[in-house]
C-alpha positions in Angstrom: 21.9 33.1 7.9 22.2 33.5 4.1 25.3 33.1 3.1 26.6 30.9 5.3 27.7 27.1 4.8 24.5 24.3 5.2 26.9 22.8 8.1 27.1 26.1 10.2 23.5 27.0 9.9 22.5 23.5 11.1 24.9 23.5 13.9 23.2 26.6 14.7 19.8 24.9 14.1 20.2 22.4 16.2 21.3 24.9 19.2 19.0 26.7 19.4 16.4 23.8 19.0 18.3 22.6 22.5 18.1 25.6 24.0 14.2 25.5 23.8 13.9 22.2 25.2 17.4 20.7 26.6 15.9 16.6 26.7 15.6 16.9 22.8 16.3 13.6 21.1 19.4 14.7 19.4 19.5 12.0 16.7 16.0 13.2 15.6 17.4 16.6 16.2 20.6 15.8 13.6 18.7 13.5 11.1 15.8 16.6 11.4 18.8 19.0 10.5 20.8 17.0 8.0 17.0 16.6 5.4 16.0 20.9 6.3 20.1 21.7 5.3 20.8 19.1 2.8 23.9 18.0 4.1 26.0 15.1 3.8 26.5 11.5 5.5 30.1 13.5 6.5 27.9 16.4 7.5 25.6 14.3 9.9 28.5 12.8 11.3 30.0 15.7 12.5 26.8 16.8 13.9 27.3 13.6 16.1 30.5 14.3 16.7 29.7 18.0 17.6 26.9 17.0 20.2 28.9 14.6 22.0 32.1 17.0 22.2 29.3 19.5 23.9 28.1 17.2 26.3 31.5 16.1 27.3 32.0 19.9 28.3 28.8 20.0 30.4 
């Protein structure tokens, strides 16, 4: 994980933190990853953005 952009690790973060428990709050789970990764308000959003798109596939 070293090396790679704040934004990919917490994309990765936060999947794997689903895959362990699927009924995760994912708000707690972005604002969670957004303070551990230091990422932007941009960032966060396209967390958001990134979750819903994922669900929509389901």
């Amino acid at each position: 994980m070293a090396g790679e952009a704040p934004i990919k690790q917490a994309v990765k973060w936060i999947d794997d933190q689903l895959l362990d428990n699927s009924g995760a709050d994912r708000v707690k789970l972005v604002d969670e990853a957004s303070r551990r990764f230091d990422l932007s308000p941009l960032d966060a959003d396209f967390l958001f953005r990134h979750l819903a798109e994922r669900a929509k596939k389901k």
